[in-house]
C-alpha positions as CSV (number, residue, x, y, z in Angstrom):
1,X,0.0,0.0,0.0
2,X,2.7,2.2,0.3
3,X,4.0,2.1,-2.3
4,X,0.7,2.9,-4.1
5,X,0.7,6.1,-2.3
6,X,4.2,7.1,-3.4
7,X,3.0,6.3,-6.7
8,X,-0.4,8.1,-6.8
9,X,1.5,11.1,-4.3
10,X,-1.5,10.4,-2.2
11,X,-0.4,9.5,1.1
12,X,-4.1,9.5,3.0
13,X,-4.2,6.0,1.1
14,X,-2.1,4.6,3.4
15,X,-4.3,5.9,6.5
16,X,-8.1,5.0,4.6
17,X,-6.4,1.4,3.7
18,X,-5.8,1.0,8.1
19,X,-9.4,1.9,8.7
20,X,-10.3,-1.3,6.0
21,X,-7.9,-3.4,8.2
22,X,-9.3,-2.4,11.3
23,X,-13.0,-2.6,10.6
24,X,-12.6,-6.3,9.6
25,X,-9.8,-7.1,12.3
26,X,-11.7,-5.1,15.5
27,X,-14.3,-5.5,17.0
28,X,-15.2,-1.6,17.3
29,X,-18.0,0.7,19.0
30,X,-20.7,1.7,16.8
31,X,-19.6,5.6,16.9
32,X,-16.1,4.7,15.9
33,X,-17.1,2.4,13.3
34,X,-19.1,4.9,11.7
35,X,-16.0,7.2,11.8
36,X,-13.9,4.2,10.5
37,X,-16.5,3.1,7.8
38,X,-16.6,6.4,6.0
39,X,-13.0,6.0,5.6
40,X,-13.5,3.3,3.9
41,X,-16.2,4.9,2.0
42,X,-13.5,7.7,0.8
43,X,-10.9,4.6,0.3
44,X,-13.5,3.5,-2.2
45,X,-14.6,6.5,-4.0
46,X,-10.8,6.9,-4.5
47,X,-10.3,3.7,-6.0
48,X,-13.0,4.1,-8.3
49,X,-11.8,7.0,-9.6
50,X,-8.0,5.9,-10.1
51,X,-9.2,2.9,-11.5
52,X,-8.6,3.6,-15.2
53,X,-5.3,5.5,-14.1
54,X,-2.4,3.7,-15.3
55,X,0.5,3.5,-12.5
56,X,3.7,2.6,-14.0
């Protein structure tokens, strides 16, 4: 994943990509999981719109 970010100069990936991790590793409070989920949301939006970016 880091090396994604260096690639994309996006380094927030690293921190939305821990908040994946932790939802499905944790066993959370709903009020942080909410915070944690809309990472994830962002995490995806951001994937969809690299996702016809080519990354040499």
């Amino acid at each position: 994943m880091t090396e994604i970010a260096k690639r994309l100069s996006d380094e927030e990936i690293i921190d939305l990509w821990k908040s994946a991790i932790v939802i499905l590793t944790v066993n959370l409070p709903k009020d942080v999981l909410v915070i944690e989920a809309e990472k994830v949301k962002r995490l995806v939006e951001l994937s969809d719109k690299i996702a016809n970016f080519r990354v040499d």
